[in-house]
Structures are given as structure tokens and as C-alpha cells.
Backbone as XML, in Angstrom:
<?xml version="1.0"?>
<chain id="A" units="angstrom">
  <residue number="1" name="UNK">
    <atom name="N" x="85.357" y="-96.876" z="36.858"/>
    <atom name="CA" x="85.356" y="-98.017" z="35.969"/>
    <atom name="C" x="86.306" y="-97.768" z="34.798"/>
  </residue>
  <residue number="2" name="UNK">
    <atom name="N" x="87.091" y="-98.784" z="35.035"/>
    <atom name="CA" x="87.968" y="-98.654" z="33.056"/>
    <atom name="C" x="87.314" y="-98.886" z="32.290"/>
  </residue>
  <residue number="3" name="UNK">
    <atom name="N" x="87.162" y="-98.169" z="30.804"/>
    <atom name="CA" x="86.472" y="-98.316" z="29.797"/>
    <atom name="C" x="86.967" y="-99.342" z="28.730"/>
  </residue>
  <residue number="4" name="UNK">
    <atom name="N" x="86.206" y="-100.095" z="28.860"/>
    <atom name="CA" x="86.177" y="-101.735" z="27.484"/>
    <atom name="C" x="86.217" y="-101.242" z="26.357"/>
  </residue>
  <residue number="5" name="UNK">
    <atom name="N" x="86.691" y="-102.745" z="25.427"/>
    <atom name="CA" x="87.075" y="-103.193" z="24.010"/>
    <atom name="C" x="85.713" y="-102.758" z="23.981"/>
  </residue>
  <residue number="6" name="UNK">
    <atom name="N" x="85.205" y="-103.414" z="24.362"/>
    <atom name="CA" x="83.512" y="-103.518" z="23.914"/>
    <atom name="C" x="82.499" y="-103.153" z="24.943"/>
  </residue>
  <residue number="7" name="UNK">
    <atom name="N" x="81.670" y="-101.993" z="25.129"/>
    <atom name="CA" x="80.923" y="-101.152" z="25.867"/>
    <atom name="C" x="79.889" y="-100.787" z="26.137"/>
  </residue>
  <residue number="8" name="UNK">
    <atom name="N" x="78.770" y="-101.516" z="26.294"/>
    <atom name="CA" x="77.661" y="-101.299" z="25.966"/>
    <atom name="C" x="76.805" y="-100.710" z="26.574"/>
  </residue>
  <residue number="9" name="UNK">
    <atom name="N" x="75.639" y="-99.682" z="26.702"/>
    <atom name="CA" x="75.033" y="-99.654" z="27.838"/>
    <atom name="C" x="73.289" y="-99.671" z="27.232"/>
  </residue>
  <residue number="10" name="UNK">
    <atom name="N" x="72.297" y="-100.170" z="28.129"/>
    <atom name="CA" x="71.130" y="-100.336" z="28.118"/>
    <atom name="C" x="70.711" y="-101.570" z="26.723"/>
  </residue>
  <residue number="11" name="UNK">
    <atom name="N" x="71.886" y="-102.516" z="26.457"/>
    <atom name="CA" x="71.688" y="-103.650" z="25.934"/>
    <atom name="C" x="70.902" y="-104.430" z="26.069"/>
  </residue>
  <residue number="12" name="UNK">
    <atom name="N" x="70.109" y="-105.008" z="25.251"/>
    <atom name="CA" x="68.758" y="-106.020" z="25.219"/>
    <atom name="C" x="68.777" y="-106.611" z="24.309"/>
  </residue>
  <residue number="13" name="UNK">
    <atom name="N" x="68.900" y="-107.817" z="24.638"/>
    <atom name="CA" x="68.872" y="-109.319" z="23.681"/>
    <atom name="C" x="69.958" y="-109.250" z="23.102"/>
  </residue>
  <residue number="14" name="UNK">
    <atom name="N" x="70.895" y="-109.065" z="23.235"/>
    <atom name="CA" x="72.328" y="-109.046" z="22.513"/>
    <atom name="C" x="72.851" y="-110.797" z="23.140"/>
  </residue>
  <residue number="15" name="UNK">
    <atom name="N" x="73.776" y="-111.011" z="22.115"/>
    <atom name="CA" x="74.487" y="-112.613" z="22.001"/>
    <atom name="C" x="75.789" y="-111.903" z="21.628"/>
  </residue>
  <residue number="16" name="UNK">
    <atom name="N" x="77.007" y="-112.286" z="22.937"/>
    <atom name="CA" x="78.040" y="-112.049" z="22.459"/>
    <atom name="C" x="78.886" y="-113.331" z="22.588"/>
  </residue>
  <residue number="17" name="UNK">
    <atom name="N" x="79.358" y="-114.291" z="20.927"/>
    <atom name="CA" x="79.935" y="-115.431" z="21.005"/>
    <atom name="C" x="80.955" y="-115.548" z="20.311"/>
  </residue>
  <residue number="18" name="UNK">
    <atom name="N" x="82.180" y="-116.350" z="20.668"/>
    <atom name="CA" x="83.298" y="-116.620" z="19.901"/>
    <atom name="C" x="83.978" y="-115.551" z="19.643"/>
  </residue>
  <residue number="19" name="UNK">
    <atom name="N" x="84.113" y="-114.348" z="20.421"/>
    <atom name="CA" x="84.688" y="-113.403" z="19.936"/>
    <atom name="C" x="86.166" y="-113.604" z="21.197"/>
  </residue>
  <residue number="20" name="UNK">
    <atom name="N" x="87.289" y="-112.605" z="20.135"/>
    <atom name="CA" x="88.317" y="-112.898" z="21.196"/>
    <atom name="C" x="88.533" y="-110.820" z="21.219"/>
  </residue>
  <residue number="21" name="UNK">
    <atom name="N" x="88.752" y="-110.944" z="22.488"/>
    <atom name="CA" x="89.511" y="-109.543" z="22.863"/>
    <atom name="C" x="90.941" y="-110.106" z="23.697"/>
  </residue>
  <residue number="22" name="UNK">
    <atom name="N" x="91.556" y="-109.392" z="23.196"/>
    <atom name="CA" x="93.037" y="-109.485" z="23.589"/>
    <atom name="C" x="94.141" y="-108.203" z="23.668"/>
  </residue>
  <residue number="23" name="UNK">
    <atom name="N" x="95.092" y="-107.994" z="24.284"/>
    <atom name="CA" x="95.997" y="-107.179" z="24.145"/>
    <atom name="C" x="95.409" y="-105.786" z="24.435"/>
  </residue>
  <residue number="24" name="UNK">
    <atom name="N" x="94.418" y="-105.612" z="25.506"/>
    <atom name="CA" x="93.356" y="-104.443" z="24.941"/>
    <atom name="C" x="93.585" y="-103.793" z="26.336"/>
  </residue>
  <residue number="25" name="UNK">
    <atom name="N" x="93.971" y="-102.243" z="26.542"/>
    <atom name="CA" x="94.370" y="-101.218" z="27.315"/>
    <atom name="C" x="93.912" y="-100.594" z="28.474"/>
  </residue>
  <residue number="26" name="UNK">
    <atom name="N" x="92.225" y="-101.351" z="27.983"/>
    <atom name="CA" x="91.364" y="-100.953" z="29.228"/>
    <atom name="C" x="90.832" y="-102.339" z="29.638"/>
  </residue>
  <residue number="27" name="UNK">
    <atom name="N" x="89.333" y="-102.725" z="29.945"/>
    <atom name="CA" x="88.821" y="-103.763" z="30.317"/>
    <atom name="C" x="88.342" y="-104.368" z="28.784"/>
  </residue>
  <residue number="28" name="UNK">
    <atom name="N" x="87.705" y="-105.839" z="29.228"/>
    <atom name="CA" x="87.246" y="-106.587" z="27.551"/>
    <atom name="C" x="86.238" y="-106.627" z="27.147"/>
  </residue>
  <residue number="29" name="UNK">
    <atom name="N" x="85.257" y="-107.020" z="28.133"/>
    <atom name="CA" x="83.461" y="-106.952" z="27.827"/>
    <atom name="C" x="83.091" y="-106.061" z="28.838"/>
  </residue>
  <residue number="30" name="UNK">
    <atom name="N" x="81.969" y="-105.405" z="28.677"/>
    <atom name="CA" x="81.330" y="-104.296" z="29.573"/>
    <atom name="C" x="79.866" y="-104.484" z="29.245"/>
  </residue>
  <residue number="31" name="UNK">
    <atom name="N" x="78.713" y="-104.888" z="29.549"/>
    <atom name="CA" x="77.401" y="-104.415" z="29.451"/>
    <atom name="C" x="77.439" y="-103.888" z="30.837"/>
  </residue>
  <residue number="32" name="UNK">
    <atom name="N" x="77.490" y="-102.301" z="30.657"/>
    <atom name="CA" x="77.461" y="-101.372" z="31.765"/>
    <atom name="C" x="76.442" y="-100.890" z="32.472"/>
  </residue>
  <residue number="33" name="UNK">
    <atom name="N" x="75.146" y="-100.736" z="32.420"/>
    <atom name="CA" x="74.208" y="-100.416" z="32.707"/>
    <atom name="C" x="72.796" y="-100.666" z="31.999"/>
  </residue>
  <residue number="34" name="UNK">
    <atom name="N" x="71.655" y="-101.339" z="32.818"/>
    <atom name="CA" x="70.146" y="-101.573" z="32.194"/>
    <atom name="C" x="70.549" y="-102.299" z="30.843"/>
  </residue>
  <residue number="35" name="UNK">
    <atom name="N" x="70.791" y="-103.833" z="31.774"/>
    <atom name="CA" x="71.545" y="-104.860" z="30.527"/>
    <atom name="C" x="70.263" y="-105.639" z="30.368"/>
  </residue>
  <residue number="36" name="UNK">
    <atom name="N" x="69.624" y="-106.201" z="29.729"/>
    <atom name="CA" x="68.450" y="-107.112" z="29.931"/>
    <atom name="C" x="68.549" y="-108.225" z="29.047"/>
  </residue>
  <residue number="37" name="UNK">
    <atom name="N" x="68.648" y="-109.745" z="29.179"/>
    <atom name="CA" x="68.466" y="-111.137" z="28.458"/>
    <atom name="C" x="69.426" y="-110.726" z="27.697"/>
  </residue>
  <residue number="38" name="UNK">
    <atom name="N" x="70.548" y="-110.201" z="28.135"/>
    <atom name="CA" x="71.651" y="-111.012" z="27.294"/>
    <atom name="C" x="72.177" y="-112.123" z="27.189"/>
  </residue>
  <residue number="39" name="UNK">
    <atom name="N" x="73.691" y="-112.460" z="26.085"/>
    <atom name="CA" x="74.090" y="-113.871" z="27.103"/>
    <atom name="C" x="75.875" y="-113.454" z="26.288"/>
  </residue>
  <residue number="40" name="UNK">
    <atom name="N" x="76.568" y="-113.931" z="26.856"/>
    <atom name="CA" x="77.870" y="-113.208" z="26.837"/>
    <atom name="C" x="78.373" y="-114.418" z="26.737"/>
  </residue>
  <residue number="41" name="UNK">
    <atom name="N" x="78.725" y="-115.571" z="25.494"/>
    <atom name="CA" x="79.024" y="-117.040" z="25.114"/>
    <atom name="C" x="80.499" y="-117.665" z="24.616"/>
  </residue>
  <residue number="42" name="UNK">
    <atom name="N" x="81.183" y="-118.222" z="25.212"/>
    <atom name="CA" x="82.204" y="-118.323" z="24.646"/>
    <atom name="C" x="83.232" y="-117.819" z="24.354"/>
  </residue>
  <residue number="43" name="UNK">
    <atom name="N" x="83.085" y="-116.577" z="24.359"/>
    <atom name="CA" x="84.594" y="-115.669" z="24.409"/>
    <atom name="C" x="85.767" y="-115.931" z="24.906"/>
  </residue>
  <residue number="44" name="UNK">
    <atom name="N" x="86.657" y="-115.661" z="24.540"/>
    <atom name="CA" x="87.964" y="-115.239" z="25.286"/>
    <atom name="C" x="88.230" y="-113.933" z="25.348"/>
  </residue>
  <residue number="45" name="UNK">
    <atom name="N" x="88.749" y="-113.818" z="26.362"/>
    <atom name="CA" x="89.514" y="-112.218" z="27.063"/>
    <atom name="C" x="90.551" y="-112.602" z="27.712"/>
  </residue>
  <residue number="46" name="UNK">
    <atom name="N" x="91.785" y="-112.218" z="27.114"/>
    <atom name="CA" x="92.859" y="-112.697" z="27.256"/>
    <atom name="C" x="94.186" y="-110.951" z="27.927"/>
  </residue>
  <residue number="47" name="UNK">
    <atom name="N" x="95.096" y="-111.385" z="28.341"/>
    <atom name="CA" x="96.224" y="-110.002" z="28.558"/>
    <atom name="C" x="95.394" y="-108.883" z="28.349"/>
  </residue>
  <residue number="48" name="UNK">
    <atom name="N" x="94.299" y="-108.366" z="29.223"/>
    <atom name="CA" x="93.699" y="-106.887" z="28.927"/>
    <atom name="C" x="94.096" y="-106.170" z="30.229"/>
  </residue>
  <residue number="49" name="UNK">
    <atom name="N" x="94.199" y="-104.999" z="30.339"/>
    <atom name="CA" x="94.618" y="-104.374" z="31.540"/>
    <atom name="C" x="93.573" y="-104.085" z="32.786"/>
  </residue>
  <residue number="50" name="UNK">
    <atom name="N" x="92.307" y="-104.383" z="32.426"/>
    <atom name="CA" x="91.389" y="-104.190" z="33.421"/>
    <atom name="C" x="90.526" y="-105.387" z="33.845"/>
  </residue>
  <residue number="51" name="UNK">
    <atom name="N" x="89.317" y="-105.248" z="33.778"/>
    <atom name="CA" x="88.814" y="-106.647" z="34.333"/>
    <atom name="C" x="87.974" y="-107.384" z="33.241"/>
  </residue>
  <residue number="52" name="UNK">
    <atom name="N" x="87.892" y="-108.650" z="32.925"/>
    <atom name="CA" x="87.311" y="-109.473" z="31.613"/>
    <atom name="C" x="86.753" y="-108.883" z="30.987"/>
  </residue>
  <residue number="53" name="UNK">
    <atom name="N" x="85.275" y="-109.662" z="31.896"/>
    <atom name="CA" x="83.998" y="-109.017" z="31.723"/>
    <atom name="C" x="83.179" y="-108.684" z="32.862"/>
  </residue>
  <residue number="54" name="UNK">
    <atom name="N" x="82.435" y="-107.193" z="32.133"/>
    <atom name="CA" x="81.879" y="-106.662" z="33.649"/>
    <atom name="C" x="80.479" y="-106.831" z="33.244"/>
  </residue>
  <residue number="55" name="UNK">
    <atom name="N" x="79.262" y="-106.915" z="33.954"/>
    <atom name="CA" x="78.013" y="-106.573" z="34.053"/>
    <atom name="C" x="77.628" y="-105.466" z="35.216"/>
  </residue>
  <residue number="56" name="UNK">
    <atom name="N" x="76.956" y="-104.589" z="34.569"/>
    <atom name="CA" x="76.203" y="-103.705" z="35.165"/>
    <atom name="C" x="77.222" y="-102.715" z="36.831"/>
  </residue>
  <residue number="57" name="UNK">
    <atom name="N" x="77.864" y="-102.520" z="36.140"/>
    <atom name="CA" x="79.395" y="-102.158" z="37.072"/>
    <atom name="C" x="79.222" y="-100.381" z="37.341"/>
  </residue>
  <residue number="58" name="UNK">
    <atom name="N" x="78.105" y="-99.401" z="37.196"/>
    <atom name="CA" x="78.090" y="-98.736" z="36.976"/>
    <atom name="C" x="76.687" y="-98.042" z="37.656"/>
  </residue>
  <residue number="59" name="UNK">
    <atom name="N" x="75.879" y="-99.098" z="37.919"/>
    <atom name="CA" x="74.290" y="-98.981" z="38.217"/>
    <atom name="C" x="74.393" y="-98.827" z="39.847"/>
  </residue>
  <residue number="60" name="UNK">
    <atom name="N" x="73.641" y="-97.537" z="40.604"/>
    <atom name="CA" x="73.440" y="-97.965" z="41.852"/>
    <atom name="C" x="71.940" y="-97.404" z="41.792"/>
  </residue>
  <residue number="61" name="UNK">
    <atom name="N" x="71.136" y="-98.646" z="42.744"/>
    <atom name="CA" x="69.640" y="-98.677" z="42.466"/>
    <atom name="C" x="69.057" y="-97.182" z="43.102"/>
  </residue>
  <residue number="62" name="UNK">
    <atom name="N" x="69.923" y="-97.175" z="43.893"/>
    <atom name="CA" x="69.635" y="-95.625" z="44.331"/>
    <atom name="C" x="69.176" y="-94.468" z="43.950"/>
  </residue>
  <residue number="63" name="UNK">
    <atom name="N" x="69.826" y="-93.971" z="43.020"/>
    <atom name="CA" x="70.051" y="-92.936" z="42.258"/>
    <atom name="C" x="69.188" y="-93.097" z="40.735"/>
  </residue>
  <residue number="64" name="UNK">
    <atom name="N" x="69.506" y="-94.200" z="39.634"/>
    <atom name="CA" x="69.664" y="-94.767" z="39.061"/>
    <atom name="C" x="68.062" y="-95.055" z="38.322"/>
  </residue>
  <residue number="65" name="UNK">
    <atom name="N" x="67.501" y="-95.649" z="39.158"/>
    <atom name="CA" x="65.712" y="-95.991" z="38.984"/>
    <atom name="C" x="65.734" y="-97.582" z="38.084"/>
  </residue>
  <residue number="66" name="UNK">
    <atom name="N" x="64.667" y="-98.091" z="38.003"/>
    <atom name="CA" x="64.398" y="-99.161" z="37.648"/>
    <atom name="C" x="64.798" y="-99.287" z="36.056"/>
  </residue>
  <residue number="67" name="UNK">
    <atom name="N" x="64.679" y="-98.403" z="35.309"/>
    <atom name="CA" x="65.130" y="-98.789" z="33.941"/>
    <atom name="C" x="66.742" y="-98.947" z="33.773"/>
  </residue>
  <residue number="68" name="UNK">
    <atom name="N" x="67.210" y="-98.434" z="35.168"/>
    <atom name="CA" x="68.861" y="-98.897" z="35.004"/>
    <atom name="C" x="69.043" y="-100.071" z="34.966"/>
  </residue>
  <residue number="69" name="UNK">
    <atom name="N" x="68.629" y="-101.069" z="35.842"/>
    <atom name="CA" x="68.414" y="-102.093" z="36.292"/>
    <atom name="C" x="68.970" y="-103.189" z="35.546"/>
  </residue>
  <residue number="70" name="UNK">
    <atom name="N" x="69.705" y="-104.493" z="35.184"/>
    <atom name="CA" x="70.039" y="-105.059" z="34.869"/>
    <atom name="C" x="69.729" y="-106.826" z="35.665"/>
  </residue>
  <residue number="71" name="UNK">
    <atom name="N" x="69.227" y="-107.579" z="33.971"/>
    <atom name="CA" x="68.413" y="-108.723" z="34.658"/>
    <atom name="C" x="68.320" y="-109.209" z="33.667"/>
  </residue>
  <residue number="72" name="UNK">
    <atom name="N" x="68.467" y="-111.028" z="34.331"/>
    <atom name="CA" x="67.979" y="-112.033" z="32.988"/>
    <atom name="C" x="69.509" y="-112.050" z="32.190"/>
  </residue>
  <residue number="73" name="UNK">
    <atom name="N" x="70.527" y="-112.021" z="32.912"/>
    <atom name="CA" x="72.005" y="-112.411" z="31.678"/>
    <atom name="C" x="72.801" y="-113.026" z="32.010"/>
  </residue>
  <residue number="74" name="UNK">
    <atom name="N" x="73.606" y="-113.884" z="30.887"/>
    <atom name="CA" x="74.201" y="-115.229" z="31.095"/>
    <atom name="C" x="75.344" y="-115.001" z="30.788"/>
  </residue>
  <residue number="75" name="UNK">
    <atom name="N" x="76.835" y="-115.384" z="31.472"/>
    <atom name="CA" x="77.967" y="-115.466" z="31.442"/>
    <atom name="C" x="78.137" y="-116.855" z="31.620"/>
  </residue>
  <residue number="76" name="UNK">
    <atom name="N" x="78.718" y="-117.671" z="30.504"/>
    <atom name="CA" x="78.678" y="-118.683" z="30.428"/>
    <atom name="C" x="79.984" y="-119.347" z="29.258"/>
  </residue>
  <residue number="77" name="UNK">
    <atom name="N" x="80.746" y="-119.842" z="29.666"/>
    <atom name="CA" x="81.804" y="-120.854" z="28.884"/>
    <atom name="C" x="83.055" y="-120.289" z="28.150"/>
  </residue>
  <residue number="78" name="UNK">
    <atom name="N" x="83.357" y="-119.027" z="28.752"/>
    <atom name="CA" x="84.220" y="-118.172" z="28.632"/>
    <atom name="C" x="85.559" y="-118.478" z="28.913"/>
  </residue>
  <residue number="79" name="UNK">
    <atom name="N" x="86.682" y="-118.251" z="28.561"/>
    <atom name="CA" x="87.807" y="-117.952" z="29.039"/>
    <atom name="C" x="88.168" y="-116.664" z="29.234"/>
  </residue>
  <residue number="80" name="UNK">
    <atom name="N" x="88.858" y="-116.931" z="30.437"/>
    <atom name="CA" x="88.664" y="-115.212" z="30.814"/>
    <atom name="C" x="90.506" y="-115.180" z="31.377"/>
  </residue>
  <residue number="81" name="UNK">
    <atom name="N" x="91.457" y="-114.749" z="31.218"/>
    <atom name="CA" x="92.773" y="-115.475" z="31.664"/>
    <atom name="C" x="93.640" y="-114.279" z="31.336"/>
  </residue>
  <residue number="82" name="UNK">
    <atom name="N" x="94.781" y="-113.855" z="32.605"/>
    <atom name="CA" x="95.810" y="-112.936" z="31.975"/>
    <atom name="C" x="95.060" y="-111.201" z="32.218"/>
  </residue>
  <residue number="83" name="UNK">
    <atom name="N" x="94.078" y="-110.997" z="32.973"/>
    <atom name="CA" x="93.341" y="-109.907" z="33.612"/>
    <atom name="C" x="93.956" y="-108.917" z="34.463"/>
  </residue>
  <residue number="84" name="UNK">
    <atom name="N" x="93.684" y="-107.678" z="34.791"/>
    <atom name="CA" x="94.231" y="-106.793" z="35.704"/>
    <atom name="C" x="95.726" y="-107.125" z="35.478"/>
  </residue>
  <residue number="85" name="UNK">
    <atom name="N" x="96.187" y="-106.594" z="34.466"/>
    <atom name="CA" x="97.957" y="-106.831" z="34.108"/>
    <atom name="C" x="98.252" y="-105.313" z="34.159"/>
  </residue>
  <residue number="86" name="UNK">
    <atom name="N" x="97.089" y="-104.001" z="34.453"/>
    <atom name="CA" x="97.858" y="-102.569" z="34.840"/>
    <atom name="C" x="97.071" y="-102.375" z="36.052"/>
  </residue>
  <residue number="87" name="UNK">
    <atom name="N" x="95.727" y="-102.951" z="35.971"/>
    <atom name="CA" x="95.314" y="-101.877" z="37.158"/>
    <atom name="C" x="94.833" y="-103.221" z="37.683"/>
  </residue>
  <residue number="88" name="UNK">
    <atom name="N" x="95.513" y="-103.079" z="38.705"/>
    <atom name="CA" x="95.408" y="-104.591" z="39.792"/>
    <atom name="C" x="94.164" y="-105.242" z="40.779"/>
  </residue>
  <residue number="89" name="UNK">
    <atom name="N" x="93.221" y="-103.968" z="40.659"/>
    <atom name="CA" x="92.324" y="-104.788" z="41.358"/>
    <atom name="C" x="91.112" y="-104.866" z="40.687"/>
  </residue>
  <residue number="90" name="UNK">
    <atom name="N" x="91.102" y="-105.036" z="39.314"/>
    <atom name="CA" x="90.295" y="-105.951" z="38.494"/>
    <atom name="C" x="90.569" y="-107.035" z="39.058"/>
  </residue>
  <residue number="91" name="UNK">
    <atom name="N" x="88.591" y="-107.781" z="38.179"/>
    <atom name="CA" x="88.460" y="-108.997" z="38.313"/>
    <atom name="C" x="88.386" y="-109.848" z="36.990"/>
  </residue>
  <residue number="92" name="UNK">
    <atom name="N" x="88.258" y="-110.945" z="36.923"/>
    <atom name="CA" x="87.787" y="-111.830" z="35.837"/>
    <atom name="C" x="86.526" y="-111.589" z="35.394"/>
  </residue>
  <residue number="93" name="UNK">
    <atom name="N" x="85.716" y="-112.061" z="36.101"/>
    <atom name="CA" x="84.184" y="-111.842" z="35.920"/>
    <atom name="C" x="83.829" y="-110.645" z="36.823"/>
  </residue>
  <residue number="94" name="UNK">
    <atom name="N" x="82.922" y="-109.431" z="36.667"/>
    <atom name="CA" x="82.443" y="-108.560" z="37.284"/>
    <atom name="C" x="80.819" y="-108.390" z="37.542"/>
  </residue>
  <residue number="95" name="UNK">
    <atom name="N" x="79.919" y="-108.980" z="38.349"/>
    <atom name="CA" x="78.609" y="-108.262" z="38.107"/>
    <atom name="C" x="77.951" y="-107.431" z="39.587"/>
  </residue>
  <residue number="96" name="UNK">
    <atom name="N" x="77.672" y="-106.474" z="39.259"/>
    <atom name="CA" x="77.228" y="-105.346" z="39.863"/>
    <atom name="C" x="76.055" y="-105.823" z="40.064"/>
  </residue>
  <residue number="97" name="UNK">
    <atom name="N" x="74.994" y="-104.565" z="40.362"/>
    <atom name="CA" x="73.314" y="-104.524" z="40.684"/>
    <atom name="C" x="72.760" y="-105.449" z="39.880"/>
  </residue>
  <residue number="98" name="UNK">
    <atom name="N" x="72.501" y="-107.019" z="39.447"/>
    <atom name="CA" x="72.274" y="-107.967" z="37.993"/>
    <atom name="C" x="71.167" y="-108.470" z="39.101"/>
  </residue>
  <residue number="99" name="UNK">
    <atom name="N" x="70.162" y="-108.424" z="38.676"/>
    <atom name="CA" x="69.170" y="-109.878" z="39.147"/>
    <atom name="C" x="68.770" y="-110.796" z="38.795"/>
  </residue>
  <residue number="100" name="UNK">
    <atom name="N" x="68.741" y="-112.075" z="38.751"/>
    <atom name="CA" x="68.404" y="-113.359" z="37.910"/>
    <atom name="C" x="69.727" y="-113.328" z="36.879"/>
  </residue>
  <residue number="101" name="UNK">
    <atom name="N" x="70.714" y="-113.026" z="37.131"/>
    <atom name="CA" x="72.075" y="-113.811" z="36.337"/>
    <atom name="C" x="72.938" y="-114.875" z="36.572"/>
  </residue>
  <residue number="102" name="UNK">
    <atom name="N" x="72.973" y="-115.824" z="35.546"/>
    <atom name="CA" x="73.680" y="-116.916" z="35.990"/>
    <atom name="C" x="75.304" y="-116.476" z="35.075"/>
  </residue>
  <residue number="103" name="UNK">
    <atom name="N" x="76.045" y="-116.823" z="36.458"/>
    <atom name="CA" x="77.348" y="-117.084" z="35.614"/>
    <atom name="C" x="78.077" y="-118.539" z="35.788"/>
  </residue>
  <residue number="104" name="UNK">
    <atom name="N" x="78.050" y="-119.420" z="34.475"/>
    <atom name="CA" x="78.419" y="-120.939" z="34.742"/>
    <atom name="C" x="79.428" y="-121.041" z="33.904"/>
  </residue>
  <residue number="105" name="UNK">
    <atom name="N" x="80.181" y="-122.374" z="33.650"/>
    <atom name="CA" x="81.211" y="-122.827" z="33.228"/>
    <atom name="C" x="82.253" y="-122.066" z="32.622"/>
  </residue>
  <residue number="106" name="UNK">
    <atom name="N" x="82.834" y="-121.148" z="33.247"/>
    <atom name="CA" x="83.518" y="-120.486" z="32.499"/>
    <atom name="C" x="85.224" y="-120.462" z="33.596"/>
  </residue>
  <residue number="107" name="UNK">
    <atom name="N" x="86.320" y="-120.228" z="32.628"/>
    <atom name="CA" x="87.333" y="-121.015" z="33.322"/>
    <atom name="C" x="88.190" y="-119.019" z="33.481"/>
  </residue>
  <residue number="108" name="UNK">
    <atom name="N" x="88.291" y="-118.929" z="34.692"/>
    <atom name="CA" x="88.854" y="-118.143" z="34.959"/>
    <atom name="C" x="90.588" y="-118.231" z="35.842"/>
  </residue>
  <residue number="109" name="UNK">
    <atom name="N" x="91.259" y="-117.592" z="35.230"/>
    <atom name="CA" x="92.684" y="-117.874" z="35.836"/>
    <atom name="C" x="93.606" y="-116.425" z="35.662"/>
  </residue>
  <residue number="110" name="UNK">
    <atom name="N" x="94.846" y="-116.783" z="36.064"/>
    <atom name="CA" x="95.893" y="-115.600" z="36.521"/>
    <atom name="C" x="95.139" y="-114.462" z="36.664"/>
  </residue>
  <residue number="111" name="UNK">
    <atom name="N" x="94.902" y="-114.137" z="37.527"/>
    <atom name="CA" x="94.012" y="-112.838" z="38.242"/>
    <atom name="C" x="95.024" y="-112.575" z="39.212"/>
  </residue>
  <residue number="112" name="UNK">
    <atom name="N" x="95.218" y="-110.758" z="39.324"/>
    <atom name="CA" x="96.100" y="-110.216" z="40.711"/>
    <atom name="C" x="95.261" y="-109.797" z="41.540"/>
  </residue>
  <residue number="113" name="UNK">
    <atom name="N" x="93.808" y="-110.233" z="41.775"/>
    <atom name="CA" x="93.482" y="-110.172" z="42.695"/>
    <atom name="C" x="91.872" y="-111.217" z="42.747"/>
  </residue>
  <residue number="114" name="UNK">
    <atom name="N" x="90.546" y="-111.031" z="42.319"/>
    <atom name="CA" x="89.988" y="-111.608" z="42.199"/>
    <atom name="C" x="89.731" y="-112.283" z="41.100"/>
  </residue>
  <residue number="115" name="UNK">
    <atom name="N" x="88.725" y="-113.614" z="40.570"/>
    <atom name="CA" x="88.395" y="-114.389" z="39.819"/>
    <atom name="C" x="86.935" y="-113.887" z="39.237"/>
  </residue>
  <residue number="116" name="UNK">
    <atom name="N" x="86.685" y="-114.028" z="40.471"/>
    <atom name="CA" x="84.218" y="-113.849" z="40.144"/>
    <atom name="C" x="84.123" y="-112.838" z="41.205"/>
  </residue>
  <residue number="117" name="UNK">
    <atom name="N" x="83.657" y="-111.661" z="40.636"/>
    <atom name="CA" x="83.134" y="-110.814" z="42.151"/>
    <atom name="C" x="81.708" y="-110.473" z="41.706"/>
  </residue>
</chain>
């Protein structure tokens, strides 16, 4: 995993809104592991070299155990545009092991390889 502007791990109840990451070397948003009722609102992530935003990109249930676990978080109304500009097979949106996450209205574009994985 490339390491984000912004990095979080075992996040709960966090609101991330109106914030812009741009121009940034690695990836833009990351709640990396045992993310719970977040909601990730409005942002832009613009020209970053890795992938937008990731959820839980890091968790395998395997190993890992239930408090890794990531659940209950919202990706929602984002611009996400200008992604994977070094390391090419980033995505726009990223979510891993997430259960009960919605990801809605959010406008994803110029990707060198995926959009939503």
C-alpha cells in the first residue's frame, strides 16, 4: 500500500469534509484498518500519485481478527480526479474487507486504470 496525505488507522466516528488534498506523492485519504461509522464528505483529491481514497486496504480477516474489521462508512460526494499519475494501478475509490459501506455520488475520472474497486 502507498502511504496517504492523510492516514488513519482504527478510526471511529471521524467526518472527513471539504477538505482538498492535492499534488500529494503518495495516496490522498486512507482509513486503513478497523475503520468504524465514519463518513469521508465532500472532498477533493486531485493529481496524487496513488489511489484517492482507500478504506480498509490493509485488513485481511484472516490473520487480522474482528477488531480489525471495518464497518458502517460512507464515501459520498467526492471528487476524486487526476489519480495513479506514478504508480498506475491505483484506483479512485478503494475499499477492502468494509461491511455495510455505502459509496454514493461521488464523481470519479482520469484514472490509469480503475475508478471504484
Amino acid at each position: 500500500m502507498i502511504p496517504a496525505a492523510i492516514q488513519l488507522e482504527y478510526a471511529d466516528h471521524l467526518r472527513f469534509e471539504r477538505n482538498v488534498v492535492r499534488h500529494a506523492g503518495g495516496s490522498g485519504i486512507a482509513l486503513v484498518i478497523g475503520a468504524h461509522d465514519n463518513q469521508v464528505v465532500g472532498n477533493v483529491v486531485e493529481d496524487v500519485s496513488g489511489t484517492g481514497i482507500a478504506l480498509d486496504s490493509s485488513h485481511s480477516p484472516q490473520t487480522d481478527g474482528p477488531a480489525a474489521a471495518s464497518y458502517r462508512n460512507v464515501i459520498s460526494n467526492n471528487l476524486v480526479t487526476a489519480v495513479g499519475q506514478d504508480y498506475l494501478g491505483s484506483v479512485g475509490i478503494f475499499v477492502g474487507y468494509a461491511a455495510s459501506t455505502r459509496i454514493e455520488h461521488n464523481e470519479v475520472s482520469r484514472m490509469p486504470y480503475k475508478g471504484i474497486s
